[in-house]
C-alpha positions as semicolon CSV with decimal commas, in nm:
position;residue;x (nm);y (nm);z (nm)
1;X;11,521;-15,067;-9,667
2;X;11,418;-14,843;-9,995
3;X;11,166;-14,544;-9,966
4;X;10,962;-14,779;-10,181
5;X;10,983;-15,079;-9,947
6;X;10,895;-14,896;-9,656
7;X;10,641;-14,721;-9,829
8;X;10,519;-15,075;-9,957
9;X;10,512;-15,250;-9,608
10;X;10,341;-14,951;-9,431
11;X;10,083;-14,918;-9,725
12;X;10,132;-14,537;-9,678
13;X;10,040;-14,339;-9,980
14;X;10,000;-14,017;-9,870
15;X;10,356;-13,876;-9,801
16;X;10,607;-13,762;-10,024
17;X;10,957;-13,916;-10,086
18;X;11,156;-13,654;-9,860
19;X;10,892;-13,735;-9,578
20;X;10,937;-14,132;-9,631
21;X;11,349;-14,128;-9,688
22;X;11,338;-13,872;-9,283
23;X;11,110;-14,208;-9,188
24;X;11,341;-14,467;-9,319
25;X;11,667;-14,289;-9,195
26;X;11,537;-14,247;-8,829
27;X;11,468;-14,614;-8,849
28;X;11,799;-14,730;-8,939
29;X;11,932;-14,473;-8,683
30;X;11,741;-14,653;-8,382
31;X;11,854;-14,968;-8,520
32;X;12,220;-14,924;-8,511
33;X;12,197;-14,769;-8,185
34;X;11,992;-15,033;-8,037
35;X;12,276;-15,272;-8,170
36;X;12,540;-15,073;-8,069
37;X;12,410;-15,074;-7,690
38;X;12,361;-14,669;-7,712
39;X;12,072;-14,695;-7,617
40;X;11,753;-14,915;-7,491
41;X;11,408;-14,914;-7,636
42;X;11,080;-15,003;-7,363
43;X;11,030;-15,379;-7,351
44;X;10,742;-15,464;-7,131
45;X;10,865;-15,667;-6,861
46;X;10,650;-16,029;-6,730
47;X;10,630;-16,029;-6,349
48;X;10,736;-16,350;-6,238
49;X;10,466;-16,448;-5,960
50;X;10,409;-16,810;-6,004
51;X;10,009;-16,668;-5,964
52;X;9,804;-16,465;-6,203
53;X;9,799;-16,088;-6,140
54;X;9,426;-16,134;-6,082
55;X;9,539;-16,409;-5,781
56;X;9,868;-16,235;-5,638
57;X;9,755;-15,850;-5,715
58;X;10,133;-15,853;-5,874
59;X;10,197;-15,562;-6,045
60;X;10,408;-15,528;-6,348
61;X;10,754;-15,392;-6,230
62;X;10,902;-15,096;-6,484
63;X;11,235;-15,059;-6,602
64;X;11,371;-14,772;-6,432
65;X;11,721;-14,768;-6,490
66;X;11,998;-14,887;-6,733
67;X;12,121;-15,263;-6,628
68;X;12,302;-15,302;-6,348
69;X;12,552;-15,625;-6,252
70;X;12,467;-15,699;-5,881
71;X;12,582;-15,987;-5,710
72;X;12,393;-16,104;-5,374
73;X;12,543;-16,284;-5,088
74;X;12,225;-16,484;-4,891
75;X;11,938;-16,674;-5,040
76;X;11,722;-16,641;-4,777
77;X;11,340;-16,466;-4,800
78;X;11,434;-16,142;-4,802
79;X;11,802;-16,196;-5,024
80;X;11,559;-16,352;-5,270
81;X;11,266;-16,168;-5,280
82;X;11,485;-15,826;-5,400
83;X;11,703;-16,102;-5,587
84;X;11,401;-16,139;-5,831
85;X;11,237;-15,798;-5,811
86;X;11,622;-15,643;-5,927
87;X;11,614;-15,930;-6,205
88;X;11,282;-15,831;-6,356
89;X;11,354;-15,418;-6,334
90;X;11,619;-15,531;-6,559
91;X;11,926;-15,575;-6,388
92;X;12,195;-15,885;-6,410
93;X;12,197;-16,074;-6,094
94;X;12,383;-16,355;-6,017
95;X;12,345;-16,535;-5,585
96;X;12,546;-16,670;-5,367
97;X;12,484;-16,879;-5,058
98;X;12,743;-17,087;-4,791
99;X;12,507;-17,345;-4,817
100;X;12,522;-17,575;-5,142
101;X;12,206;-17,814;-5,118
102;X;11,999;-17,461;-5,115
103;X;12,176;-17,293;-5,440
104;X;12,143;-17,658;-5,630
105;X;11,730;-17,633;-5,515
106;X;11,677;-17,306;-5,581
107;X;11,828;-17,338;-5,958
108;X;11,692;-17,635;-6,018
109;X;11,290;-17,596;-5,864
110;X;11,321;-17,208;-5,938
111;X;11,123;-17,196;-5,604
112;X;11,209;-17,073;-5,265
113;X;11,076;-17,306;-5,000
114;X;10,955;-16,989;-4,772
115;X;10,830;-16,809;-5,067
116;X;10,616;-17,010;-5,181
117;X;10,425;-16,739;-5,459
118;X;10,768;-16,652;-5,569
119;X;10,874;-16,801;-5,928
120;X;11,233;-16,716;-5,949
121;X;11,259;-16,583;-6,335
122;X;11,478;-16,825;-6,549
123;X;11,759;-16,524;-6,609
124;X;11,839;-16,509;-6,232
125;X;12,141;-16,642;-6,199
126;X;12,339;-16,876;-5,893
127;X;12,674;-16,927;-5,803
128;X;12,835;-17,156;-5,557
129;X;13,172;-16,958;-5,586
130;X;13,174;-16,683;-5,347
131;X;13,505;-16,512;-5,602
132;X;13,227;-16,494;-5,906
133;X;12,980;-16,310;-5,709
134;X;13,187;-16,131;-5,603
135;X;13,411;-16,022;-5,888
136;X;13,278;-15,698;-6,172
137;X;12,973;-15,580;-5,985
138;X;12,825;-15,261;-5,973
139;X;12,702;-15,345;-5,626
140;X;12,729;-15,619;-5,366
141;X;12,435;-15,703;-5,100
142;X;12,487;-15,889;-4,832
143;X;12,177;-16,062;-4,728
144;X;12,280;-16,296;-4,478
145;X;12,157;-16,314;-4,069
146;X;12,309;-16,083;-3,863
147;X;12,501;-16,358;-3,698
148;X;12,661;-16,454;-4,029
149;X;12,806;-16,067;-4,169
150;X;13,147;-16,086;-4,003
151;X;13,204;-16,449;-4,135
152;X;13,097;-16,405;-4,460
153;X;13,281;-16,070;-4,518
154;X;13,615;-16,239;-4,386
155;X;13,515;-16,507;-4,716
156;X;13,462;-16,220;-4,965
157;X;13,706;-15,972;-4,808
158;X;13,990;-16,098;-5,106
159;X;13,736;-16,047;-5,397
160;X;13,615;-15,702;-5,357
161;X;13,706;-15,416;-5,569
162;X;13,844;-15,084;-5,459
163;X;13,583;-14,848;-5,385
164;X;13,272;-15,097;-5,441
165;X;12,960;-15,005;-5,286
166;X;12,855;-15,246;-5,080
167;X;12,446;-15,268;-4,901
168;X;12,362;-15,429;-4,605
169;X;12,000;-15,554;-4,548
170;X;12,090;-15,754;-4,215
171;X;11,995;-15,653;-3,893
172;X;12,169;-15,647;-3,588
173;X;12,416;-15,537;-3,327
174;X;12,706;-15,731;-3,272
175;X;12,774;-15,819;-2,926
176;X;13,103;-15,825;-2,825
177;X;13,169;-15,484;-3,061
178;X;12,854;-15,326;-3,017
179;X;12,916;-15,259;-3,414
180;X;12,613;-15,222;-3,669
181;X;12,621;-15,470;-3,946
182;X;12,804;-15,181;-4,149
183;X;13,035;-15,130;-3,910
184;X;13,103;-15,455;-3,893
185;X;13,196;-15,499;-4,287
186;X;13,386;-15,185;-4,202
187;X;13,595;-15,347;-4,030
188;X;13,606;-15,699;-4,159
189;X;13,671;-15,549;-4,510
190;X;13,934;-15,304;-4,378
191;X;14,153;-15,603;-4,289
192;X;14,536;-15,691;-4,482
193;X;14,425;-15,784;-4,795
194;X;14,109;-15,634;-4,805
195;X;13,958;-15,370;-5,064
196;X;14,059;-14,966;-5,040
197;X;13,766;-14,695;-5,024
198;X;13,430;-14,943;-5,015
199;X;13,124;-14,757;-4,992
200;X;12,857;-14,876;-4,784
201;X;12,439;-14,823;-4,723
202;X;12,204;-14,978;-4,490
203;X;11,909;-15,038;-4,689
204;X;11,656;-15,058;-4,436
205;X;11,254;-14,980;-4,357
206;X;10,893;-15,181;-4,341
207;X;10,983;-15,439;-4,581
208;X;10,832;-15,846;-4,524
209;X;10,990;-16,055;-4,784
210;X;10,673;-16,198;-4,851
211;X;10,509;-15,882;-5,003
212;X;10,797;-15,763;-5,235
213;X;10,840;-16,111;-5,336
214;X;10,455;-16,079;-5,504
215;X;10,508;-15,697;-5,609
216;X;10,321;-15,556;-5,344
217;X;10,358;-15,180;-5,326
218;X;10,690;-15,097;-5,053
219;X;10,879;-14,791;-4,931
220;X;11,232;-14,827;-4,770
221;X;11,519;-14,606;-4,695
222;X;11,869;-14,624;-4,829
223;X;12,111;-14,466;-4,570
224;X;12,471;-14,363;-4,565
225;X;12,672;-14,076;-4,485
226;X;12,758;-14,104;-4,859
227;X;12,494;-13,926;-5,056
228;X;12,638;-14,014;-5,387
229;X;12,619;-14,421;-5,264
230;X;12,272;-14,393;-5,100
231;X;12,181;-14,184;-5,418
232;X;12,260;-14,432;-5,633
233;X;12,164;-14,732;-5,453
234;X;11,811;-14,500;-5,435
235;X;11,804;-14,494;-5,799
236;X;11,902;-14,888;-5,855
237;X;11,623;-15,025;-5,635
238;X;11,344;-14,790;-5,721
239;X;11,114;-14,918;-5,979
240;X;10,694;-14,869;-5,951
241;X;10,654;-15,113;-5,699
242;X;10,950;-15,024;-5,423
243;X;11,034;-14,684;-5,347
244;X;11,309;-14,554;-5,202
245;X;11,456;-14,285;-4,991
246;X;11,787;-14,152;-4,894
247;X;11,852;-14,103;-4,533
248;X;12,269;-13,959;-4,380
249;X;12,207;-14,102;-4,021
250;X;12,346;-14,479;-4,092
251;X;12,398;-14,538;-3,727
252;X;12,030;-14,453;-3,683
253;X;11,853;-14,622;-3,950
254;X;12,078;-14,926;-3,834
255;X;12,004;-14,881;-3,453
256;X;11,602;-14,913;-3,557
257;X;11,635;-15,167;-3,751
258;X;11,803;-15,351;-3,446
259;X;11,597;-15,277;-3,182
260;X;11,248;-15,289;-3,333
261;X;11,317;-15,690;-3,323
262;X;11,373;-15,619;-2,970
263;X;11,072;-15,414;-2,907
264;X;10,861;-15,681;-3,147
265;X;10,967;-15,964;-2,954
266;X;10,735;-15,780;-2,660
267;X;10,443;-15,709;-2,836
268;X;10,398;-16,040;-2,980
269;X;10,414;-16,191;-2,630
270;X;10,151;-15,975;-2,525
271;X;9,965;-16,072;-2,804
272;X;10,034;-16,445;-2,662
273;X;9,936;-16,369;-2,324
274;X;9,517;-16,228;-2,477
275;X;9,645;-15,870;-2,400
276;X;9,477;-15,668;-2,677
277;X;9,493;-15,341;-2,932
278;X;9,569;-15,115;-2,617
279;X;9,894;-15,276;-2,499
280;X;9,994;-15,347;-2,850
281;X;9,975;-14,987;-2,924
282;X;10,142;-14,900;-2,603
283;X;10,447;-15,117;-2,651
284;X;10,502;-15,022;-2,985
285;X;10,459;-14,641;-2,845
286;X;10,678;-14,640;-2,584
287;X;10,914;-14,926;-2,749
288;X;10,971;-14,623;-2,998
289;X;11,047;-14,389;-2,734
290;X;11,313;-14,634;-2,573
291;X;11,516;-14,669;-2,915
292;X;11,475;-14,254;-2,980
293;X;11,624;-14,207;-2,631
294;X;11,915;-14,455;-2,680
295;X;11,933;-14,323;-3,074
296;X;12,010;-14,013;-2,940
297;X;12,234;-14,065;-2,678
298;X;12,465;-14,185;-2,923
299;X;12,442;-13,916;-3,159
300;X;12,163;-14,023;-3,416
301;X;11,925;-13,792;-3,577
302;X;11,609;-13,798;-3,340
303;X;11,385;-13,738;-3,655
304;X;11,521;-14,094;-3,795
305;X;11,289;-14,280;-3,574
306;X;10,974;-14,063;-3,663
307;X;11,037;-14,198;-4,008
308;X;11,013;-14,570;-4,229
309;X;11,350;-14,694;-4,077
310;X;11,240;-14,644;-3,734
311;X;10,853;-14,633;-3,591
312;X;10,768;-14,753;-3,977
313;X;10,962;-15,072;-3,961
314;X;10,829;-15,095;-3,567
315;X;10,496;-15,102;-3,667
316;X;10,521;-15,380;-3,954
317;X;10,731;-15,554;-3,738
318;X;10,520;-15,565;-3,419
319;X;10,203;-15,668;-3,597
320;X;10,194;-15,889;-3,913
321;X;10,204;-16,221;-3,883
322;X;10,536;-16,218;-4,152
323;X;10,675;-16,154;-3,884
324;X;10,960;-16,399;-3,699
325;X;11,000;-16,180;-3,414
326;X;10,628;-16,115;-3,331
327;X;10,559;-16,499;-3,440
328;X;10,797;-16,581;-3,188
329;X;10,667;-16,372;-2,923
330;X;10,328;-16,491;-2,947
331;X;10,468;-16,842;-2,879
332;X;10,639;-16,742;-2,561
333;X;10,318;-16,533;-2,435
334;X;10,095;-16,898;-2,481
335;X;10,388;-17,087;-2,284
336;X;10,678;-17,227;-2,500
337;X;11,005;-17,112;-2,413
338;X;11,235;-16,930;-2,626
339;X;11,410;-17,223;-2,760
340;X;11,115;-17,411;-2,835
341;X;10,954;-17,087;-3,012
342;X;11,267;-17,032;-3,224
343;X;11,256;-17,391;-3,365
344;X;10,883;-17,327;-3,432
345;X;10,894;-17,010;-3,603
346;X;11,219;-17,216;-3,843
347;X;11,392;-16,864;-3,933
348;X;11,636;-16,651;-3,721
349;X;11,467;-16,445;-3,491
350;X;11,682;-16,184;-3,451
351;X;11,557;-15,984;-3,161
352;X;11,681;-16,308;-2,974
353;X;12,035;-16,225;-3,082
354;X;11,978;-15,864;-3,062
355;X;11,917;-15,863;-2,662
356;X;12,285;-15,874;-2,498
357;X;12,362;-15,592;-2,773
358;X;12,114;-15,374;-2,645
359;X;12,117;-15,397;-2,282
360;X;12,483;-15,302;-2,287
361;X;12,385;-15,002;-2,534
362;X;12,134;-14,908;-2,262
363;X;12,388;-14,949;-1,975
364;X;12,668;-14,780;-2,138
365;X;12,489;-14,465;-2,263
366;X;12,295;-14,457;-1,930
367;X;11,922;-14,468;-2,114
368;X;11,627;-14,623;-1,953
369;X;11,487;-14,899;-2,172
370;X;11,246;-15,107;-1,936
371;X;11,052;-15,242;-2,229
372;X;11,387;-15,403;-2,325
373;X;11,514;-15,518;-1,978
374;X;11,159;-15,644;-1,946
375;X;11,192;-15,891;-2,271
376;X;11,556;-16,028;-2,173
377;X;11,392;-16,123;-1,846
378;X;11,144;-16,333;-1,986
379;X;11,359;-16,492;-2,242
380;X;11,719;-16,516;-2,071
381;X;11,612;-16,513;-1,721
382;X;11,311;-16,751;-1,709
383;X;11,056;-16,468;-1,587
384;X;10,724;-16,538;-1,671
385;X;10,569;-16,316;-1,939
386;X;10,233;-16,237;-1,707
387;X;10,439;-16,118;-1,377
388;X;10,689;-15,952;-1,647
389;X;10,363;-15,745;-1,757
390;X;10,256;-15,699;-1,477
391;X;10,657;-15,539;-1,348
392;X;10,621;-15,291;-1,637
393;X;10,244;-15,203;-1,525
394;X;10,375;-15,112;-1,185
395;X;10,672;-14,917;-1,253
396;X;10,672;-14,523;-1,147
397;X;10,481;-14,310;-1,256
398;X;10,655;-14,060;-1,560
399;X;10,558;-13,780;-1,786
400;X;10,508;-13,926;-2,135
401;X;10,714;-13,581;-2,257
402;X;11,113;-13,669;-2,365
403;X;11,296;-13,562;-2,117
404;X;11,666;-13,415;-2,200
405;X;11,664;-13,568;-2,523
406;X;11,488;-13,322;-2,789
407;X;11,658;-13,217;-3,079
């Protein structure tokens, strides 16, 4: 374009030909740059809701950071709900799930059957080849139930890069290793054949599915002894609607997220049994203190479960209906049995699967977790919730101080 063109189309009449020709110049500058890939110029970005703003209160997601290629190995709630908030900040992402039927429904209905205010936006991508997600990422996230990690790393472990970083949002203790879900890629990943030098972060804190799936605001903590990793997984995942923080103490943040099921599992059973606000806030008080105790005993950072990864994720855990562990709990407080609450509830509860892990924590690192013991009675041992209340009411008496375990 011609000073005179641009002067034409503007209808500016007022500047002189030096001023104009600096105007036009700059413009073909952006141009080729935007071309070129140099750089990338604001685009306001749709949320994808499937509601109205005014309906949802969805918020319109920013573009924080220059596109990433992420691949994601789960489709369930929570896989998809930061499946679609990382596709509209901007970023490439293609899923993966072992199960077939649910990557042809979810591409074809763009609709998650648990998520149901969730559109998923027409440029996220699926995959039923476990090799393409896998393959040229700038991160992997595993997404699948605790149960599933080992398995599925064992599938991937001959597709990932050297030195890939590699997040975790499961969680769990396995039981036979007593590994985190970290650990547990750790190892899987370290196997002949597998990749040199991955990098791995818990991302972990008060997140339900269903609330950053409709843009609600959320805080969470990316963890690994790593800084540079949990730096730039911090940076990645952070947009206006889901912020981020770094946290060193993996085996912490990972140790809350595990046990908080646990602890969850409890208070919704009160809840079941008409027990109120009072006990609620006691179990979730003292259900802290259990998991700082054991935290500590193996080494973690006592202020990790003061913060959104432990007491944080406890709380959100232990009292929103979102909630598969407290949903389940309930159940079993009004009289179904475990089995029977699971199949209700239709999603892994994972403080089910979290129980044999803990109580050999507990007896190992010789910490008193009665709260815990109290919860695998009722649901492996066929005590009733009331006279397993009514055990935990009678106990000693203590001083509510930590003792031997401040630091």
């Amino acid at each position: 374009m011609n000073a005179n063109g641009f002067e034409k189309l503007h209808g500016i009449d007022e500047m002189d030909e030096k001023q104009v020709l600096t105007l036009c110049r700059t413009a073909e500058w952006l141009t080729r740059q935007k071309l070129s890939g140099t750089i990338e110029l604001y685009r306001p970005v749709k949320v994808q809701t499937g509601r109205t703003p005014r309906q949802t209160g969805a918020r319109r997601i920013r573009r924080t950071n220059v596109m990433k290629r992420i691949g994601i190995l789960g489709a369930g709630t929570w896989g998809m709900a930061l499946a679609r908030m990382l596709t509209v900040s901007g970023n490439d992402v293609l899923v993966w799930s072992a199960i077939e039927k649910e990557i042809d429904s979810l591409s074809t209905t763009r609709k998650h059957p648990n998520l149901p205010q969730m559109k998923i936006p027409d440029e996220l991508r699926f995959t039923k080849s476990i090799e393409e997600v896998c393959k040229d990422k700038d991160i992997l996230l595993f997404a699948v139930p605790s149960v599933f990690v080992r398995s599925t790393a064992a599938k991937a472990r001959p597709y990932v890069a050297d030195g890939q970083i590699i997040v975790d949002v499961a969680k769990g203790i396995e039981p036979d290793t007593l590994y985190t879900m970290t650990e547990i890629l750790a190892d899987e990943l370290g196997k002949e054949g597998g990749p040199k030098g991955v990098r791995l972060v818990a991302l972990s804190g008060p997140t339900h599915a269903e609330e950053v799936a409709i843009d609600l605001p959320t805080t969470i903590v990316s963890a690994s002894k790593d800084r540079e990793a949990a730096a730039y997984v911090q940076e990645v995942f952070t947009n206006n609607v889901m912020r981020v923080y770094t946290n060193e103490d993996i085996k912490g943040v990972e140790l809350s997220g595990a046990m908080k099921n646990v602890i969850a599992l409890g208070v919704g059973i009160s809840t079941g049994l008409g027990y109120g606000d009072n006990a609620r806030a006691a179990l979730i008080t003292r259900g802290i203190a259990e998991i700082a105790r054991l935290g500590v005993a193996m080494g973690c950072n006592v202020h990790t479960f003061a913060g959104l990864a432990g007491i944080g994720d406890l709380i959100v855990t232990a009292t929103s209906m979102h909630s598969r562990n407290n949903r389940a709990g309930i159940l079993i407080g009004k009289g179904e049995t475990p089995e029977n609450a699971v199949k209700e509830v239709g999603m892994v509860v994972e403080g089910m699967n979290a129980l044999p892990a803990a109580l050999e924590l507990a007896e190992r690192y010789q910490v008193e977790m009665p709260i815990v013991q109290t919860v695998n009675a009722i649901v492996n041992k066929g005590m009733s919730a009331a006279e397993a209340v009514k055990s935990l009411m009678e106990r000693g008496l203590k001083n509510e101080l930590p003792q031997g375990y401040e630091k």
